[in-house]
KEKE-3310 file (N, C-alpha, C; in steps of 0.2 Angstrom, whole numbers, plus 5000, padded with zeros to 4 digits):
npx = (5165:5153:5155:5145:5142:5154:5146:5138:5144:5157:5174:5188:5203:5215:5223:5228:5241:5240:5245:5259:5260:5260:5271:5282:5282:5281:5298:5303:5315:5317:5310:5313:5320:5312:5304:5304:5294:5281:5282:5283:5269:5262:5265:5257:5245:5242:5242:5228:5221:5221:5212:5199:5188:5186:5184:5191:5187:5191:5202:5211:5224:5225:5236:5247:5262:5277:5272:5276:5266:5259:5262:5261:5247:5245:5247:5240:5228:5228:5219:5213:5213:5222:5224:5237:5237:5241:5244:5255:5267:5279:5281:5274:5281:5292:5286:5281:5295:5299:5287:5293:5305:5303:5294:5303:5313:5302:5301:5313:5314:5303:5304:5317:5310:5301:5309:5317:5308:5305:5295:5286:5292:5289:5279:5276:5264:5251:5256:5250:5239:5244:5238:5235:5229:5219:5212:5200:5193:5192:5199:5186:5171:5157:5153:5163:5175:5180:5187:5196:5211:5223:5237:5244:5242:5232:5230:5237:5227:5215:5204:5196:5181:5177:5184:5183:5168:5171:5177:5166:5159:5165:5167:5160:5142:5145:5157:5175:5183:5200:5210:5225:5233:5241:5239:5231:5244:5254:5272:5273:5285:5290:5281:5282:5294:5297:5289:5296:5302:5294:5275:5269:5263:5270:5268:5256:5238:5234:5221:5206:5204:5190:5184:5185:5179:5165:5166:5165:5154:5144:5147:5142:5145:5146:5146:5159:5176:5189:5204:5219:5236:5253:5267:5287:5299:5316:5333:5350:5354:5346:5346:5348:5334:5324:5329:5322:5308:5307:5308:5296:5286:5285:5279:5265:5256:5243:5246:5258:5274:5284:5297:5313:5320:5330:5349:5350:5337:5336:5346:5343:5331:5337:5342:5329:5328:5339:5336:5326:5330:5330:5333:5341:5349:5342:5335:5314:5304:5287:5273:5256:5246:5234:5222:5208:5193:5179:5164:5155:5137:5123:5110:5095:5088:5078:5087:5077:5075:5064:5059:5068:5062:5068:5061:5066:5066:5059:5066:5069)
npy = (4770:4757:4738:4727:4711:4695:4686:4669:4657:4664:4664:4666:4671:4666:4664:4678:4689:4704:4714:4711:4708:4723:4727:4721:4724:4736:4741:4747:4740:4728:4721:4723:4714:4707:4713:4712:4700:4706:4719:4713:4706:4718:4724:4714:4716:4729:4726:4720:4728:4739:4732:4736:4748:4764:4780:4785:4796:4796:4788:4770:4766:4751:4743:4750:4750:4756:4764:4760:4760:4770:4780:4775:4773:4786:4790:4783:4787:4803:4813:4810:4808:4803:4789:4784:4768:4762:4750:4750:4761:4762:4759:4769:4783:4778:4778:4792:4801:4794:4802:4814:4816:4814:4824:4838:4833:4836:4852:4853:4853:4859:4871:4876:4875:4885:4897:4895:4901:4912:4914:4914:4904:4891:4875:4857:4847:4841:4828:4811:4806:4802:4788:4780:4765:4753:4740:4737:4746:4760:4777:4783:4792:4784:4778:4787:4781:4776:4766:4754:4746:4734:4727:4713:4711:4708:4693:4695:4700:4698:4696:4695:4696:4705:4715:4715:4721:4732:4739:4737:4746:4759:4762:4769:4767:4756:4757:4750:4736:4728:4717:4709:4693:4681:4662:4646:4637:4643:4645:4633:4623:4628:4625:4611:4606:4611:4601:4590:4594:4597:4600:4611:4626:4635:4644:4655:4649:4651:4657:4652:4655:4651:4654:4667:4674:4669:4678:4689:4691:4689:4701:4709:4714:4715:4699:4693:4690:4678:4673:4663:4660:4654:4656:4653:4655:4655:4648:4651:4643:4635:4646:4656:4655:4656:4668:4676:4672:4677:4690:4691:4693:4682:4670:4675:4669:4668:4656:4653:4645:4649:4647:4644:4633:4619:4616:4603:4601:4611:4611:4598:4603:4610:4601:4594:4604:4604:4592:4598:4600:4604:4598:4607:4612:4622:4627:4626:4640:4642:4651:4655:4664:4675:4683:4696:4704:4712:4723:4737:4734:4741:4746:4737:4737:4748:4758:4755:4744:4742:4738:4744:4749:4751:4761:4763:4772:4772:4771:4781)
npz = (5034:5028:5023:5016:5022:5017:5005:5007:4998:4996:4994:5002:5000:5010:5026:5028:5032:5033:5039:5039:5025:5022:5028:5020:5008:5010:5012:5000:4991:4996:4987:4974:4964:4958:4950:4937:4931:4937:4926:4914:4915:4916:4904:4895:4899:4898:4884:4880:4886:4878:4866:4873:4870:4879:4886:4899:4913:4925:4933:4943:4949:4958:4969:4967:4969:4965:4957:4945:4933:4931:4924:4911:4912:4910:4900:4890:4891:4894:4896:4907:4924:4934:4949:4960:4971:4986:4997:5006:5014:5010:4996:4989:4995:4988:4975:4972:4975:4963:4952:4958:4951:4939:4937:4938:4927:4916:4920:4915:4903:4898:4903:4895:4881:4881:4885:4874:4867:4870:4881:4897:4912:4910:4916:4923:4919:4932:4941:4943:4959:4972:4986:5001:5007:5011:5000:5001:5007:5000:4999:4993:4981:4979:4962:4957:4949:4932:4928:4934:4937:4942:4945:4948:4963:4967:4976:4989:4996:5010:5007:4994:4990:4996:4992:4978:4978:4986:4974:4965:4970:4970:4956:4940:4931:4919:4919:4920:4926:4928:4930:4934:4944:4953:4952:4955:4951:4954:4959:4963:4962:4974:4984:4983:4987:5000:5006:5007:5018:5030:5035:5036:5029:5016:5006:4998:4995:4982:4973:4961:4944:4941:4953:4957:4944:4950:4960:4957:4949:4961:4968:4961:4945:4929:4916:4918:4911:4911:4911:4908:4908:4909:4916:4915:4923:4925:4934:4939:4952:4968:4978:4974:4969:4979:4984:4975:4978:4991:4989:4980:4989:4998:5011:5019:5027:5041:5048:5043:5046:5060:5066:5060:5047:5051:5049:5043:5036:5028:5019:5014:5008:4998:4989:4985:4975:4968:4961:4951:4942:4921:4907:4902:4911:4922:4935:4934:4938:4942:4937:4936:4928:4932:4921:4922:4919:4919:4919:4928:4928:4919:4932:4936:4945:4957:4972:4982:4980:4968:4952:4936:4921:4904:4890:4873:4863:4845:4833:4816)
capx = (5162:5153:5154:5142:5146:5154:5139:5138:5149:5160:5177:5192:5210:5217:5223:5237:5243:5239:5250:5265:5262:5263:5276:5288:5280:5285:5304:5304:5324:5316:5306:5312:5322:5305:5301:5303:5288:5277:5283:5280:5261:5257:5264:5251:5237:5240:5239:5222:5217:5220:5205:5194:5185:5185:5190:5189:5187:5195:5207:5213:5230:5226:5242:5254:5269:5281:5270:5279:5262:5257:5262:5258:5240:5242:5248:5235:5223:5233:5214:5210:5215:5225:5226:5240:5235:5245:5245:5263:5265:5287:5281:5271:5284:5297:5282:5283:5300:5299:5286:5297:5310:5299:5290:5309:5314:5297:5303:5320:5314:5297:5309:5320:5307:5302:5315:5320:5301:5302:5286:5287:5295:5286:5276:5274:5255:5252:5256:5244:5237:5244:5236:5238:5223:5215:5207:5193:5192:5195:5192:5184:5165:5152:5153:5169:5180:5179:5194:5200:5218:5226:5242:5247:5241:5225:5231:5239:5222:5213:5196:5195:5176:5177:5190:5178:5162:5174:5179:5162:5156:5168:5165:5152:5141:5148:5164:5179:5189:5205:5215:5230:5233:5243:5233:5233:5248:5260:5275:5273:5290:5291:5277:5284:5302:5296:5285:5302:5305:5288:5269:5267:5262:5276:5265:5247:5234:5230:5214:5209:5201:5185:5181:5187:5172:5160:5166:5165:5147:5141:5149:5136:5148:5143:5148:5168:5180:5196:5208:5226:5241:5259:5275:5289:5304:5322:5337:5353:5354:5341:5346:5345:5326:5322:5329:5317:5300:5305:5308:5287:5282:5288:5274:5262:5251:5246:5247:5266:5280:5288:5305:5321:5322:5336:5356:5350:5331:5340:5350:5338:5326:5342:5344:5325:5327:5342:5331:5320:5331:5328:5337:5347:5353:5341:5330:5310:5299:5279:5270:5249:5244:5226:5216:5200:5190:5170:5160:5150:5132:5117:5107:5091:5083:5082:5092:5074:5073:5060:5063:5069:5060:5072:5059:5072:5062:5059:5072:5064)
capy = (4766:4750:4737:4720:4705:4691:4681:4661:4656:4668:4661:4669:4667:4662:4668:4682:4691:4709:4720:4708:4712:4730:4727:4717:4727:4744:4740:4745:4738:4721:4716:4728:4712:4705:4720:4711:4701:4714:4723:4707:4707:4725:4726:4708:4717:4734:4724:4716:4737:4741:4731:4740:4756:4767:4784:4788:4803:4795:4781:4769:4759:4747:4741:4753:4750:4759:4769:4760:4757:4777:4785:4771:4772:4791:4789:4779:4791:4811:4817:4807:4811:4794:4788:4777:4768:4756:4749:4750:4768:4764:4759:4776:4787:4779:4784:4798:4802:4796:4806:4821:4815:4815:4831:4840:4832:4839:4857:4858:4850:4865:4878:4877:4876:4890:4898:4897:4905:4919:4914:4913:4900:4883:4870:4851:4843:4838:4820:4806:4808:4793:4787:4773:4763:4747:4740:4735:4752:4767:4784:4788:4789:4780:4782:4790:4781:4774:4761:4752:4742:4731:4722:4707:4714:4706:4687:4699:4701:4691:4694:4696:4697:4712:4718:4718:4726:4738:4741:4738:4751:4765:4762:4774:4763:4755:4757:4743:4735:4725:4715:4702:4692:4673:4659:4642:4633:4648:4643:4625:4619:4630:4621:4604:4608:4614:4596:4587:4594:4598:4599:4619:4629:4638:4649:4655:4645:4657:4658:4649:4660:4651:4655:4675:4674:4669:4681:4697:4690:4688:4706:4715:4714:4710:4696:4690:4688:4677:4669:4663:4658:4650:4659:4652:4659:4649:4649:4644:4640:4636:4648:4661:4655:4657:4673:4680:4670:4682:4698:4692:4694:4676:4667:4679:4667:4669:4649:4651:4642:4654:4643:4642:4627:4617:4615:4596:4603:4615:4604:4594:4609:4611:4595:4592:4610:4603:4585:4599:4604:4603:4596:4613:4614:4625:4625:4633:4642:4642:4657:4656:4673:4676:4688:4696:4709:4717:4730:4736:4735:4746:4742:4734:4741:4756:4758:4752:4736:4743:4735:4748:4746:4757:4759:4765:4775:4767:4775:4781)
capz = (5028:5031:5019:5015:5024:5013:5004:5008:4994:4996:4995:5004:4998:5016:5033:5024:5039:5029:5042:5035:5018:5020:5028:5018:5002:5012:5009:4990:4989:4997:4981:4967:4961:4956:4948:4931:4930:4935:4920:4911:4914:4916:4897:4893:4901:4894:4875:4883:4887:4871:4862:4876:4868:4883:4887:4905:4916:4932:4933:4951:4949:4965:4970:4962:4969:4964:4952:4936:4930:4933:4918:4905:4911:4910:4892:4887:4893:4894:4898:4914:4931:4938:4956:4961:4978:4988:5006:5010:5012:5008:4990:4987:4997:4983:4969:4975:4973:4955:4951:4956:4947:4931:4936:4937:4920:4913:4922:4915:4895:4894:4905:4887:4876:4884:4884:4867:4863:4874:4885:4902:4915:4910:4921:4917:4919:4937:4940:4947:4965:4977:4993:5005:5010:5011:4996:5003:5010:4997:5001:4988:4984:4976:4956:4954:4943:4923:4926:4940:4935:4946:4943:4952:4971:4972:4980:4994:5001:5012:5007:4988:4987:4999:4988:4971:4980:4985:4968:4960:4972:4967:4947:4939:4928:4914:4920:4919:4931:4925:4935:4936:4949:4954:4952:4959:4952:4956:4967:4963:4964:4981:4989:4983:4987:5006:5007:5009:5025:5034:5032:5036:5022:5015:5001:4998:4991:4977:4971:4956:4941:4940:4961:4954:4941:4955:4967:4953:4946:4967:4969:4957:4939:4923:4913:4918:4906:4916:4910:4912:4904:4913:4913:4918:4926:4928:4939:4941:4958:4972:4982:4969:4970:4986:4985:4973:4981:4995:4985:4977:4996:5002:5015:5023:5031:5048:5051:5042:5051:5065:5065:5059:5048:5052:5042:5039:5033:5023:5014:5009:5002:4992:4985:4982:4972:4963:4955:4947:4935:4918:4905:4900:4919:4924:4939:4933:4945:4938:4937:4934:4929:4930:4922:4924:4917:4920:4920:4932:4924:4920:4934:4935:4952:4963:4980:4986:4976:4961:4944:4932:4914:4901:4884:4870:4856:4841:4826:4811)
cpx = (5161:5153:5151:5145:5147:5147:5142:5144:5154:5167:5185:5199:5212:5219:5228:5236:5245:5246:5257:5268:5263:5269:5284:5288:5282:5293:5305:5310:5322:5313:5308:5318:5318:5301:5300:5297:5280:5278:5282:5272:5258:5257:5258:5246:5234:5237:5231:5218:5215:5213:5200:5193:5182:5187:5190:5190:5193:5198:5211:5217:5228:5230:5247:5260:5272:5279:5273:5273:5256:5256:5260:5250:5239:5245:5244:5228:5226:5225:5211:5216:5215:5226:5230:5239:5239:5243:5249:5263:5273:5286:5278:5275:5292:5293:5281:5289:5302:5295:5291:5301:5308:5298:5297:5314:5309:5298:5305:5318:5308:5302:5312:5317:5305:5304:5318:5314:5299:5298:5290:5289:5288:5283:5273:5267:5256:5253:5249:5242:5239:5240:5238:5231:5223:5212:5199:5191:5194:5192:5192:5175:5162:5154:5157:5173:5174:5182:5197:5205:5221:5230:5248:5249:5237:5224:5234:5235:5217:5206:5194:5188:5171:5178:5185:5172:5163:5171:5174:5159:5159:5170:5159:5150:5142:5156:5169:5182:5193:5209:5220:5231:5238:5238:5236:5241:5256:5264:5274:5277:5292:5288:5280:5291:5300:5292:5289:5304:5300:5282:5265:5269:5266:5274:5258:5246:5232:5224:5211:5204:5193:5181:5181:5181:5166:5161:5163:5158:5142:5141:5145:5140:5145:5147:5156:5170:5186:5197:5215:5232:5250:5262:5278:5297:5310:5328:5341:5353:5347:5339:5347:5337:5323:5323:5321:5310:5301:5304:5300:5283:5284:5279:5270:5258:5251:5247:5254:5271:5283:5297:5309:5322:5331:5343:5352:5343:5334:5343:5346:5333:5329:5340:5336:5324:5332:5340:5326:5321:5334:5335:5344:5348:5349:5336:5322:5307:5290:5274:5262:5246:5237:5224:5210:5198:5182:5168:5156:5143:5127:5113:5099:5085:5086:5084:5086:5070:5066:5064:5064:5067:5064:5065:5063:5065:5063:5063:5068:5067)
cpy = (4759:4746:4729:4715:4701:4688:4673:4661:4660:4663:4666:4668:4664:4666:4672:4687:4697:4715:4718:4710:4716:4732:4727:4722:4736:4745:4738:4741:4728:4717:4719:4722:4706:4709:4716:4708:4704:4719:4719:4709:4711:4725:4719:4710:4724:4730:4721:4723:4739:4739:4733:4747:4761:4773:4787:4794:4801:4788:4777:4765:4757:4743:4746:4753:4756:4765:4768:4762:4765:4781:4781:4775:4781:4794:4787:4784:4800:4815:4817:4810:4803:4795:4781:4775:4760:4754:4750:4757:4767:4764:4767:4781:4784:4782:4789:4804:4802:4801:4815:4824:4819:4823:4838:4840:4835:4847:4857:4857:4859:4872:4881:4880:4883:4895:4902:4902:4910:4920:4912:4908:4895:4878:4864:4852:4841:4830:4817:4807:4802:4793:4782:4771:4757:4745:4740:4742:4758:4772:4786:4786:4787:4783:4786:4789:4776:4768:4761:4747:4741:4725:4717:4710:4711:4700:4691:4700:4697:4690:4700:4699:4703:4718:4723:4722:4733:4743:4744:4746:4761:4768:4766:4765:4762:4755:4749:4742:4726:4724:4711:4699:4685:4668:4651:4635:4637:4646:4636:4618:4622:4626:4612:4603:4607:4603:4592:4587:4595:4597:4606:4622:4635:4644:4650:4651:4649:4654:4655:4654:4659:4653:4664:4675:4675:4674:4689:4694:4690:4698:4713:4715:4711:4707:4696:4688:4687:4673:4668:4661:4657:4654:4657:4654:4653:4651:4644:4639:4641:4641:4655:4663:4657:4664:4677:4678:4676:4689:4696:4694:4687:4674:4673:4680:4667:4662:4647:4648:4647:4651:4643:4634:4624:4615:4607:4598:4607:4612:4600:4597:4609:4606:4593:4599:4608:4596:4588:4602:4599:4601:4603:4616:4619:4624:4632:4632:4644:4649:4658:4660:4672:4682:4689:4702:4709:4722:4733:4738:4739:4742:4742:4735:4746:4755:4754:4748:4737:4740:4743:4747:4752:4755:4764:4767:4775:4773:4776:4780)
cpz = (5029:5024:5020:5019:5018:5010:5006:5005:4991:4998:4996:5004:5002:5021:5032:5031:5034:5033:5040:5031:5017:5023:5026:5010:5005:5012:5002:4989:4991:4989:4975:4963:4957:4952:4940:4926:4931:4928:4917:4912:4915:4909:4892:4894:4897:4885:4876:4882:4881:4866:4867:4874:4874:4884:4892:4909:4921:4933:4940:4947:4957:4966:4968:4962:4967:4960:4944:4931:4928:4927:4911:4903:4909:4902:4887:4884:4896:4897:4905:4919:4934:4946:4957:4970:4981:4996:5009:5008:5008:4999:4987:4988:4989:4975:4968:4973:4963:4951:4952:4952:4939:4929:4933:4930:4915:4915:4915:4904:4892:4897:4896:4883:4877:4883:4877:4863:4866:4878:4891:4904:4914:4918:4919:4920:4930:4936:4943:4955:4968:4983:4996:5008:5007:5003:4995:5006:5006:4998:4995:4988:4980:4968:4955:4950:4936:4923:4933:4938:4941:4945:4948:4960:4973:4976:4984:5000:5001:5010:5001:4988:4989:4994:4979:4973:4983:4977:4963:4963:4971:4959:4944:4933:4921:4914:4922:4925:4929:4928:4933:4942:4949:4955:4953:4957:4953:4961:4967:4966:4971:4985:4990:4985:4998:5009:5009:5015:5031:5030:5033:5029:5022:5008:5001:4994:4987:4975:4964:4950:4941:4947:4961:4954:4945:4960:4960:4951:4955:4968:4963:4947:4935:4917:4911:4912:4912:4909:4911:4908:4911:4911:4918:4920:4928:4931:4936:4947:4964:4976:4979:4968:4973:4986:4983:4975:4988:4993:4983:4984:4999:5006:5021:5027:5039:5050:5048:5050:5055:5066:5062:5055:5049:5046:5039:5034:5027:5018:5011:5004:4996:4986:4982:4974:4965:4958:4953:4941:4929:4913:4901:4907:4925:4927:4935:4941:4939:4942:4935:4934:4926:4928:4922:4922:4917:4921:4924:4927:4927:4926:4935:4940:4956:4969:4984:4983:4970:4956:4940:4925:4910:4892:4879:4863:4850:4836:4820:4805)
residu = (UNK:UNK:UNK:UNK:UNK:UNK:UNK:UNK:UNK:UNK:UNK:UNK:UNK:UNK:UNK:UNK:UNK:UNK:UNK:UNK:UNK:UNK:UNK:UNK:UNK:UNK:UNK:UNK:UNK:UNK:UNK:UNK:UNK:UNK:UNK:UNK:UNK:UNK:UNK:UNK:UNK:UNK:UNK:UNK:UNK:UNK:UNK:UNK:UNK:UNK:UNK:UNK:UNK:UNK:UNK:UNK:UNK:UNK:UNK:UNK:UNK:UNK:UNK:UNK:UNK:UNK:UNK:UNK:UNK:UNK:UNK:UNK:UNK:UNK:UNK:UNK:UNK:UNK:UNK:UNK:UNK:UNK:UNK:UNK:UNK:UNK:UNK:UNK:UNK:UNK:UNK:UNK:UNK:UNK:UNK:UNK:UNK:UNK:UNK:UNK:UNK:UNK:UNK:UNK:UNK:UNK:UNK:UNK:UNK:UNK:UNK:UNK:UNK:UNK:UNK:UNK:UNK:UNK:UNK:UNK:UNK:UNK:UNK:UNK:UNK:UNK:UNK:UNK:UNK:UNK:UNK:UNK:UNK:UNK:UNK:UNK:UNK:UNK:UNK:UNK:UNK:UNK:UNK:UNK:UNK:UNK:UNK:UNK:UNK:UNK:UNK:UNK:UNK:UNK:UNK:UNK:UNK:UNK:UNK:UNK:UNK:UNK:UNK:UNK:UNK:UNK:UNK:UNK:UNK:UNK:UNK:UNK:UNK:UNK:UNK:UNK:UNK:UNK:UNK:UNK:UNK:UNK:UNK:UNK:UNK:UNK:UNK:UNK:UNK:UNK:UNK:UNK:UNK:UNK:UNK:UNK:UNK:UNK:UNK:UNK:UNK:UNK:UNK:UNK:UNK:UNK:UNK:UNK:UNK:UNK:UNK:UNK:UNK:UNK:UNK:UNK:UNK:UNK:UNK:UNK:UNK:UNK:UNK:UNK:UNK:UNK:UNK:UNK:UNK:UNK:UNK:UNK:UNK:UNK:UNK:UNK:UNK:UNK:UNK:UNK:UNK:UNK:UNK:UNK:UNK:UNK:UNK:UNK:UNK:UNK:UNK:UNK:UNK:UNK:UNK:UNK:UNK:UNK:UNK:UNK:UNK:UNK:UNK:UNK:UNK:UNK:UNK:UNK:UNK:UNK:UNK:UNK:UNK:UNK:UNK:UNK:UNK:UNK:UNK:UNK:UNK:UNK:UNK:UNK:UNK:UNK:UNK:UNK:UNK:UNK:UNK:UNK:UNK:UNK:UNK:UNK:UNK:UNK:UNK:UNK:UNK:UNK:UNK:UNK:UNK:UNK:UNK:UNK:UNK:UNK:UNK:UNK:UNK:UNK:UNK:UNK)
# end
């Protein structure tokens, strides 16, 4: 599958060192204490879905992690046929599992019902399909989904604009795609904290919403909706902090530091982490959650650039 070159102003998150991320996001137990705001802004986007009148055939969770986000959307929509798709295969192989779980809880509940009605041994609904792949690269083909959702994945990948013309490419027309994402003041006090002791960049440069809009309006979509809102997260101690920047994926860049900072560098992180706390004792961490929604639209020419004239027959 080949896909477009970037265009000119095409703006690329930064140098993320991809075999990283699916490495560090392939140990479900490394990040599942981070798990909580993901569930925080799946349930903010789900109330965003909700004022969208859709009913889809075919459904992509891109990023699913663990699959939390798996049965929501299959709640939502009980008629569709969902695909949860990750990069990191350890995140899918524990979705995986949950689904089992689920599926084995739905045995033993319709077995009874079953049971108690005298009809044959029971079977739940099939689950959702997982896969493992690329963003930029889904196997799937042209015009196949309704709804593509993705919940705080897309600042993982190096080359968002790829990312969307993927996506736009496997949307039938009319079809949505609803994203979250981090955005550039995310990780603020980490960056300012690290600036204390060196001048190597210690988090990504996320993306910022309006460079988004431009990448999804470049990428064939029609008429962006972003926007964004703060949440902010507090700690007692610094090294409480740091824990959970690494549980979000920590630094992925390929130009990150390779080194060991030092006991006296260390100490001072500390100390720059402990002048940021607030007047109820508590250190925050800044969270800039962007969203983004479009359609992919009717389109306007044929595969060999003709204008398309649509005349709509007058009502009587």
């Amino acid at each position: 599958m080949s896909l477009p070159p970037p265009t000119a102003s095409a703006k690329l998150s930064a140098p993320i060192d991809l075999p990283l991320v699916r490495r560090r996001f392939g140990q479900p137990q490394r990040v599942a204490e981070s798990d909580f705001l993901r569930r925080e802004v799946s349930a903010r986007m789900q109330e965003r879905l909700a004022l969208v009148k859709i009913e889809p055939r075919e459904v992509l969770d891109a990023g699913c992690g663990e699959g939390a986000d798996l049965p929501v959307l299959q709640k939502r929509y009980p008629e569709a046929s969902v695909i949860g798709l990750d990069g990191a295969y350890g995140m899918l192989a524990r979705a995986a599992e949950h689904q089992r779980g689920a599926q084995t809880a739905m045995d033993r509940l319709f077995g009874s019902i079953n049971k108690w009605l005298g009809a044959g041994p029971g079977a739940g609904a099939n689950g959702p399909v997982l896969a493992c792949a690329d963003f930029a690269r889904l196997p799937l083909a042209a015009n196949a989904l309704d709804l593509v959702w993705s919940n705080l994945a897309l600042h993982w990948h190096p080359q968002p604009d790829r990312v969307f013309a993927e996506w736009r490419r496997v949307l039938r027309v009319e079809g949505l795609l609803m994203f979250s994402c981090f955005g550039p003041d995310t990780l603020r006090e980490v960056r300012s904290a690290f600036e204390s002791i060196d001048l190597a960049p210690h988090t990504l440069p996320f993306v910022d919403m309006h460079d988004f809009g431009d990448m999804l309006v470049n990428a064939g979509f029609s008429t962006p909706v972003m926007d964004m809102e703060t949440i902010t997260v507090t700690y007692e101690t610094p090294q409480r902090l740091l824990e959970d920047v690494r549980a979000w994926g920590g630094n992925p860049l390929e130009s990150r530091r390779r080194s060991m900072v030092s006991r006296h560098q260390y100490q001072r992180l500390l100390a720059t982490f402990e002048a940021m706390r607030k007047p109820d004792g508590k250190i925050p961490l800044t969270f800039e959650i962007v969203y983004g929604h479009a359609f992919r639209p009717v389109p306007k020419t044929t595969a060999a650039g003709e204008s398309i004239i649509r005349f709509e027959r007058p009502s009587r």
